[in-house]
N, C-alpha and C positions, 0 to 999 in steps of 0.2 A: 545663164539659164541652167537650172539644174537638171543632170543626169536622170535618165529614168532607168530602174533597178528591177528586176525580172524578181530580186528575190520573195519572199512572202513574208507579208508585215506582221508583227507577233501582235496580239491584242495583249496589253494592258494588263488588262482584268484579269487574263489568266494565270495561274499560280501553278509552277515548274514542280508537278507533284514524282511521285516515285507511281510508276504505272501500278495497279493493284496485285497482278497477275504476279510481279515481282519481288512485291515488299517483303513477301516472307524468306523471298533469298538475302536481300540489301544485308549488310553490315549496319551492325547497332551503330547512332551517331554520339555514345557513352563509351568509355572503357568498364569493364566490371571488376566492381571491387577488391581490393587485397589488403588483408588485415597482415600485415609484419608483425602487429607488437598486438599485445595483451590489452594495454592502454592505449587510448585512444584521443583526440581534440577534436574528434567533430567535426570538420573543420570544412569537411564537405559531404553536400546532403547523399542520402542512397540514389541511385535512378534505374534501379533493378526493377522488376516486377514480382511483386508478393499478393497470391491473396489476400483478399479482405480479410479473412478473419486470423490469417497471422497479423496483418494492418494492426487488430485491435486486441489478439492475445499478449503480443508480444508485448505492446504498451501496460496490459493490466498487470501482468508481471513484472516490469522496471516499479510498476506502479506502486505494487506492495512492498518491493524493500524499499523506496523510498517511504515508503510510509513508516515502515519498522524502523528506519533510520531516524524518523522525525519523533516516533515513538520513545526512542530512548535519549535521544537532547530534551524532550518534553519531562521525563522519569529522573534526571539528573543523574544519567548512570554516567560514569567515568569514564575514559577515553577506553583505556583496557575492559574492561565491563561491555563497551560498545563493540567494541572489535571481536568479543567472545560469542556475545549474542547476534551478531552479522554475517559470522561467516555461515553458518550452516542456513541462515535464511537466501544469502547469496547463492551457497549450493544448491537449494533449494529450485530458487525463482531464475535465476543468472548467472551460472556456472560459465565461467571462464577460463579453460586449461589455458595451460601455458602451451611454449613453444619446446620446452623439453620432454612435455608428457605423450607424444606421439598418438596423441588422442586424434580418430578420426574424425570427431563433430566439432574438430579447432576452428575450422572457418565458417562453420552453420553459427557456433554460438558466437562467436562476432561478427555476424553479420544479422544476428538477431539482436545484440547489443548496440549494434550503429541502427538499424533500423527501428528500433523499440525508441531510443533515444530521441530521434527525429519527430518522431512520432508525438510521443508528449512536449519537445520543442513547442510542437506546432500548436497542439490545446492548450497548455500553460501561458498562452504569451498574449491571450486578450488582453487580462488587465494587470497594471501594476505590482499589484500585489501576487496573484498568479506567478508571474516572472519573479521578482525577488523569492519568493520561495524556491522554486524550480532552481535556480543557480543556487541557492543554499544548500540545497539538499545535494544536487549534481555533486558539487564539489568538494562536501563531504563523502560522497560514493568515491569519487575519484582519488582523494587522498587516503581510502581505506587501500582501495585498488594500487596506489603507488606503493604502501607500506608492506602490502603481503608479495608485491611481485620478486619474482627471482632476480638479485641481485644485478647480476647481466643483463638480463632482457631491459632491466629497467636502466641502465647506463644506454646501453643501445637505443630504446623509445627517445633519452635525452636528447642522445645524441643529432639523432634525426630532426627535433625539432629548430627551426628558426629562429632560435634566441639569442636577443643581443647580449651575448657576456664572450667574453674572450678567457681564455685558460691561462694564468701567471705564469710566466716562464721559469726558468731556474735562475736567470742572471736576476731576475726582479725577485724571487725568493731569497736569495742570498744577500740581495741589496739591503731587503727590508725584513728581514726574518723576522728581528726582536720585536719588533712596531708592528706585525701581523699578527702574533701570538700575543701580544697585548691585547691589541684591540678587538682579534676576533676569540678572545678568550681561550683558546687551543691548548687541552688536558695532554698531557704524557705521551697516553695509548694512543690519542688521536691522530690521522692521518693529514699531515704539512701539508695539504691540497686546495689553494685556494682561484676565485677566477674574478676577472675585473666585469664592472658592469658599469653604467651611467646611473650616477646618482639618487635621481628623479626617479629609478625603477625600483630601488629599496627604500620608499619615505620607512618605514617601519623600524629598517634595521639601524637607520642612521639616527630615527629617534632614540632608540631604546640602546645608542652606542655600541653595537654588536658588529662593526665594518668601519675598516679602514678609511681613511678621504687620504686624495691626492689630487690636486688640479681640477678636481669634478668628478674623478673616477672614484666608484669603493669596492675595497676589496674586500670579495666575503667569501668566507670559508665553504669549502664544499657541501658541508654540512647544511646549510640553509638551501641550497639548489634547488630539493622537495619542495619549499615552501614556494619559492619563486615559481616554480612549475605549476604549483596548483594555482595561486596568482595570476598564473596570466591566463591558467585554464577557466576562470572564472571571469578575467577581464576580456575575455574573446564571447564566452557564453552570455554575458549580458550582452555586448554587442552584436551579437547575434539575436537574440530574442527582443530586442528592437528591432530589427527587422523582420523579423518572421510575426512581428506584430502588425506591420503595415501592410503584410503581407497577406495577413489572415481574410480579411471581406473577401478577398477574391474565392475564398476556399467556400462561401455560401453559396458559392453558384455552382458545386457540386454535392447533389442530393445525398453521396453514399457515403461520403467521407465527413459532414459538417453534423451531422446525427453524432458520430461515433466523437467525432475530438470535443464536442460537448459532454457528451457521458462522461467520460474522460474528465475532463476538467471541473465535473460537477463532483465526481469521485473524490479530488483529493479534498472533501472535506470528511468524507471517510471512505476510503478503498471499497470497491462492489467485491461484496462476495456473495459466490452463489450458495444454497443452500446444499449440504453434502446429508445421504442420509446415512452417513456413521454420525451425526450430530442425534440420531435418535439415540435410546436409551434399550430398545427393545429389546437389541441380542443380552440384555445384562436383567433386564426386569420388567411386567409387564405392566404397564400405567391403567390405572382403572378411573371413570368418575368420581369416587371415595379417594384415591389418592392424591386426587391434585391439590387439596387445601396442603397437606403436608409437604409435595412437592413446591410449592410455591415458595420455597426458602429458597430455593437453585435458581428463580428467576431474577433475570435482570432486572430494574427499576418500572423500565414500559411495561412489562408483560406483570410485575407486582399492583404498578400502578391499576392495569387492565381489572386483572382479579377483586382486588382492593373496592375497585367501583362497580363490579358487580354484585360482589358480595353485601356492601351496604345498600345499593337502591333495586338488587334484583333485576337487573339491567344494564344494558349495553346499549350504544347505537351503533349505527349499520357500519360502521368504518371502525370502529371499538370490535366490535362483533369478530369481521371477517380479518383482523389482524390478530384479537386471541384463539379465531377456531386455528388458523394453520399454524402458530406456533404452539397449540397442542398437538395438530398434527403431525407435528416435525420432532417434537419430542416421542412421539410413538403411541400417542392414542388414536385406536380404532374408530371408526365411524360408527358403528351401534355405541361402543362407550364413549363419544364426543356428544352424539344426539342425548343420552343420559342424560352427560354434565350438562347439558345445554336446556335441558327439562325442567331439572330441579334446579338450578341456578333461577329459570324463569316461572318461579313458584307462582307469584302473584298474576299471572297469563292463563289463558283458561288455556284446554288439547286443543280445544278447536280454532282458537286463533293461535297459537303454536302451528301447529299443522302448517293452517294456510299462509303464514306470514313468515314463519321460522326458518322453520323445518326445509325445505327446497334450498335453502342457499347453503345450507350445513353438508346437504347431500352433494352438491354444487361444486361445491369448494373440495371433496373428498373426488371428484371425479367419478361420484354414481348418478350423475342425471347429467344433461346439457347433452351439446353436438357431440360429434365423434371425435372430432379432435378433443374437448375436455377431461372423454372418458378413456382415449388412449394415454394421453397427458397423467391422467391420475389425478386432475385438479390444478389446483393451484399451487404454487410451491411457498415458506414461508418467508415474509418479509426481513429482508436485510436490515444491518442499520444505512446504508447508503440510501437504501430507497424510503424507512423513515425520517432519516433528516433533509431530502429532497423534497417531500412531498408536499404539499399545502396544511400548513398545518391548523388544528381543530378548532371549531369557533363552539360557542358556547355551549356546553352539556355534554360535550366529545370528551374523550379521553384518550384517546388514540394517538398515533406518534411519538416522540423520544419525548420524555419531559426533561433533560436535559437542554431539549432545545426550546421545547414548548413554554416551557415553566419561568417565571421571574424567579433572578436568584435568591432571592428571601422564599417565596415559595418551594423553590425547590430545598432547599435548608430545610423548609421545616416537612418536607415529604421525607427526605433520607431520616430525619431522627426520626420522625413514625415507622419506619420499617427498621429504625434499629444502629440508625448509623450516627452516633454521637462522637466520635474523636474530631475534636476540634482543627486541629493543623491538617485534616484530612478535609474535612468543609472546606476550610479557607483554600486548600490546592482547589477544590471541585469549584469554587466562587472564581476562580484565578484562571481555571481551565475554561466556562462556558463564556467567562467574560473577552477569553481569545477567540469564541468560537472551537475551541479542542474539544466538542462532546464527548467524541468516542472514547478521548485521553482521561477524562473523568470517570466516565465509566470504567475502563480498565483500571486506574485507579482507585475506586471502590472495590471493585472485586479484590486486585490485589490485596488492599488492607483485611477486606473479610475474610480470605485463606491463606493467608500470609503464613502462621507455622507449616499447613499439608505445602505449599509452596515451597516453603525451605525443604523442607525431608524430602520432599519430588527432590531436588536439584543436590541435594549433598547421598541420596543414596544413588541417584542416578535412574531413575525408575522412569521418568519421560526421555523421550528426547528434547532437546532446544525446539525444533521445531514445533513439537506441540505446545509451546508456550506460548507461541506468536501473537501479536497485540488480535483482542477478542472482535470479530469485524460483524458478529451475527450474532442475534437473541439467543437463536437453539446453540447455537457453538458456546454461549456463557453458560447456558443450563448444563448441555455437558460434561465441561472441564467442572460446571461446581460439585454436579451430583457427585464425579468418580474420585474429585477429593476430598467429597465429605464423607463418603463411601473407601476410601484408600484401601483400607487391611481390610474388610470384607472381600472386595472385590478381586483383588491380590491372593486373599486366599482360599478364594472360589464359592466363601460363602452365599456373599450375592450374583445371582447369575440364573439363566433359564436351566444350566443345566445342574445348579448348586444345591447341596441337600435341602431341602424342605420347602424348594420353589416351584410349585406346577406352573401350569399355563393360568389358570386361572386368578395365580398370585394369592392364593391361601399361604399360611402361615409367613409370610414375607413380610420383615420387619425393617425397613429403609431409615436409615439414621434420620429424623426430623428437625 
C-alpha cells in the first residue's frame, strides 16, 4: 500500500515561469557579444535587443555595398579597380576600424556588422537563387575585408579559428625542403612557411598542382591559407543559409519583422533608395515649364520615355502622370510651374475639364490640398528605381515604370537608338544585362557610356569624390550627376548657379548646355 504524502502535487500544465515582479532583475539567459577580431564567421546568430529600425537600417546599408560590389563584377572592373572603388563605399556604409585604431565606435560597428549580417541572412535565404547570390557577394566582402586587414590582427582572426591544417615543423621542412619549393612553387623573397591539411579540403590546389601530396596529406604554402579561409567562410555560409531557410515560415508569424525581410529581399534586385533633396537642381538653376523639353537630355530612359509619350499624344495616364509630376518635382520644379507644364502639355483638354480631372492630383502630389498629414509631408516624395521595378508593371496605353524591365529586348533596342543610343557592343551589354534581370546595371551602363569623357576628367582631376560615383539607384540622382556633368566648367566656375552672373530667380538670360 502506498505511502500517503503531505506534500502539494505540482499541476502539469503549469510552466516554472520567472515571477514578473523579477524578470527585470534575472540575469540574461545569453552571454553579450564580443567582437576580438575585425573579421568575422558568423558563426553565431546576435541575441541582443536592437531596435526595429536599426533591425532594418543596418541591413539596407550591408545592402548597398553589396550591391556596389555586384556592381563592379557586373562592369568587369578588375580586382585592383574593385578594391579602389570599395573602400570608400565601405567607409561610407560599414566602416570597420581596427583594433589598433583606439577607435571608440570599434564594438558599435561590429556589432552593427554581425547584426546587419544576420539580418539579410535571414531575407536572402527564401529561395535558391537568393541564397547563391548572398554567399557570392558575402564572400567577396569578406576576402576584400581579409586583404585590407592589419597583418596581425588577421594572423590572430587565423588563429582563433577551428581549422583543420596543422603548421609543418622544422624536422619535416628540412626532410622535404626541395619537394616543397617545387611543388608549392616558392619564389626567393618568399617566406619557407608551409602547413599540412587533408587532401579532400584543397580539391583546387591539387588540381591545379600548386601542393605537395604525402600519404593523403598536402602540403600548402602559407600563402594559399587566405584562400582556404574564405573557402570555408563560404562553405559554412551556404550551410547556414539552408537553414535559415527552413527556418524562415516560422518568421511569418511575426507581423513586424516578415514586412521588413521582404522589402529587403525584394531590394536586391535594386537597393531602395530614398529620395535626397540635393538630387534637386535648384540651389544651381531654376527649372521653369519652357525648360524641361531641353532638360530632358539629363533624363534617364523612364522619365524620357514619360516625356516622349506626352509629347506625341498630349497625354499621360494616371500612373504615367503621377510618376513624371514628382520626378519633376524632385528635380526642382515649383507647383505653379509643374501646373504650367502640365496645361500646355494637355493642349488638346479644355480648362474646364483640366481643372476638375487634373489639376487636384497635381496640387496632391505637391502637398497643397489633402489631410494634414499630406500637407505637412509636402506630398509625395519621387519614385525610386526599387519601387519601379517592384511595382506592377503597365498594361496597355501606360507608359509608366522602368522600360528596362517593362520593354521586350528588341523593343527596348529600338527605344535606346530613338533617344540616341547607337553603339552596338553597348546594346548587346544592355540585351545581356535585362536578360539577367540587372536593370539598374543597364542603366548605369548607359549613362556611363553617354558621359564617359566628363567621367574620365571627374576621376583624373579629382573634382568628385568616389562616393558620388556610386552605382545611380534613383531617376532624380541620374538627372543630377548628368546635368552637373554636362554642366562641369560652368558650374565650377560659378557661371551657372543662383548666385552666378546673369541668373535671377526668374532664370532670364540662363543658358543650360542642351
Amino acid at each position: 500500500m502506498l505511502a500517503v504524502t503531505s506534500a502539494p502535487r505540482i499541476d502539469a500544465k503549469k510552466r516554472a515561469v520567472l515571477d514578473a515582479r523579477k524578470r527585470q532583475f534575472a540575469k540574461a539567459t545569453w552571454e553579450t557579444e564580443t567582437y576580438p577580431h575585425r573579421l568575422n564567421f558568423y558563426l553565431t546568430p546576435p541575441t541582443g535587443d536592437i531596435a526595429l529600425e536599426q533591425f532594418e537600417e543596418w541591413a539596407i546599408a550591408r545592402l548597398k555595398v553589396l550591391a556596389e560590389l555586384e556592381a563592379c563584377q557586373f562592369r568587369n572592373r578588375s580586382p585592383a579597380e574593385t578594391e579602389e572603388y570599395m573602400k570608400p563605399v565601405l567607409e561610407k556604409y560599414m566602416r570597420l576600424s581596427s583594433n589598433a585604431s583606439r577607435s571608440s565606435e570599434v564594438d558599435a560597428e561590429r556589432k552593427r556588422d554581425h547584426y546587419s549580417h544576420w539580418t539579410l541572412r535571414l531575407a536572402f535565404s527564401s529561395t535558391a537563387d537568393l541564397r547563391q547570390r548572398f554567399a557570392r557577394l558575402e564572400a567577396q566582402l569578406f576576402r576584400l575585408r581579409m586583404q585590407w586587414d592589419d597583418a596581425r590582427e588577421r594572423r590572430a582572426f587565423i588563429d582563433s579559428l577551428a581549422m583543420s591544417w596543422e603548421t609543418v615543423s622544422e624536422e619535416e621542412k628540412a626532410q622535404w625542403r626541395t619537394e616543397l619549393k617545387a611543388a608549392t612553387r616558392v619564389w626567393a623573397d618568399e617566406e619557407e612557411s608551409w602547413f599540412k591539411v587533408a587532401w579532400e579540403n584543397v580539391p583546387e590546389l591539387v588540381e591545379r598542382r600548386q601542393c605537395l601530396l604525402k600519404r593523403g596529406v598536402a602540403y600548402v604554402h602559407v600563402r594559399e591559407q587566405s584562400t582556404m579561409v574564405v573557402n570555408e567562410f563560404s562553405r559554412q555560409l551556404e550551410s547556414g543559409l539552408e537553414l535559415a531557410g527552413r527556418f524562415l515560415p516560422r518568421m511569418d508569424e511575426d507581423n513586424r519583422l516578415s514586412p521588413i525581410l521582404h522589402h529587403l529581399s525584394q531590394s536586391f534586385v535594386a537597393p531602395d533608395a530614398g529620395y535626397s533633396e540635393s538630387s534637386s537642381i535648384g540651389d544651381i538653376t531654376i527649372p521653369t515649364a519652357a525648360s524641361i523639353d531641353g532638360l530632358s537630355q539629363h533624363f534617364p530612359l523612364c522619365m524620357q520615355n514619360l516625356h516622349r509619350e506626352l509629347r506625341k499624344n498630349s497625354h499621360l495616364k494616371h500612373f504615367g502622370r503621377l510618376q513624371y509630376t514628382l520626378f519633376l518635382k524632385g528635380i526642382g520644379l515649383s507647383l505653379e510651374e509643374s501646373i504650367l507644364f502640365w496645361r500646355k502639355s494637355f493642349k488638346l483638354v479644355a480648362d474646364d475639364k483640366f481643372k476638375s480631372e487634373y489639376l487636384y492630383n497635381i496640387r496632391h502630389t505637391y502637398g497643397d490640398v489633402g489631410g494634414d498629414a499630406n500637407r505637412r509631408g509636402r506630398g509625395y516624395t519621387p519614385y525610386s528605381c526599387q519601387k519601379l521595378l517592384t511595382e506592377a508593371p503597365p498594361s496597355s496605353g501606360q507608359a509608366h515604370g522602368c522600360p528596362y524591365r517593362t520593354y521586350a529586348p528588341d523593343n527596348l533596342i529600338a527605344l535606346l537608338q530613338n533617344v540616341g543610343v547607337t553603339d552596338r557592343p553597348l546594346l548587346q551589354g544592355v540585351r545581356e544585362d535585362v536578360g539577367k534581370q540587372r536593370f539598374h546595371i543597364a542603366c548605369n551602363r548607359v549613362f556611363e557610356h553617354a558621359h564617359k569623357g566628363d567621367l574620365r576628367k571627374v576621376k583624373e582631376e579629382g573634382l568628385w569624390a568616389a562616393s558620388e560615383l556610386d552605382t545611380i539607384l534613383h531617376p532624380n540622382g541620374y538627372f543630377k550627376r548628368s546635368f552637373l556633368l554636362k554642366n562641369l566648367g560652368r558650374v565650377k566656375a560659378g557661371d551657372l548657379g543662383v548666385d552666378g552672373p546673369g541668373v535671377g530667380r526668374s532664370g532670364e538670360g540662363e543658358k543650360m548646355e542642351m
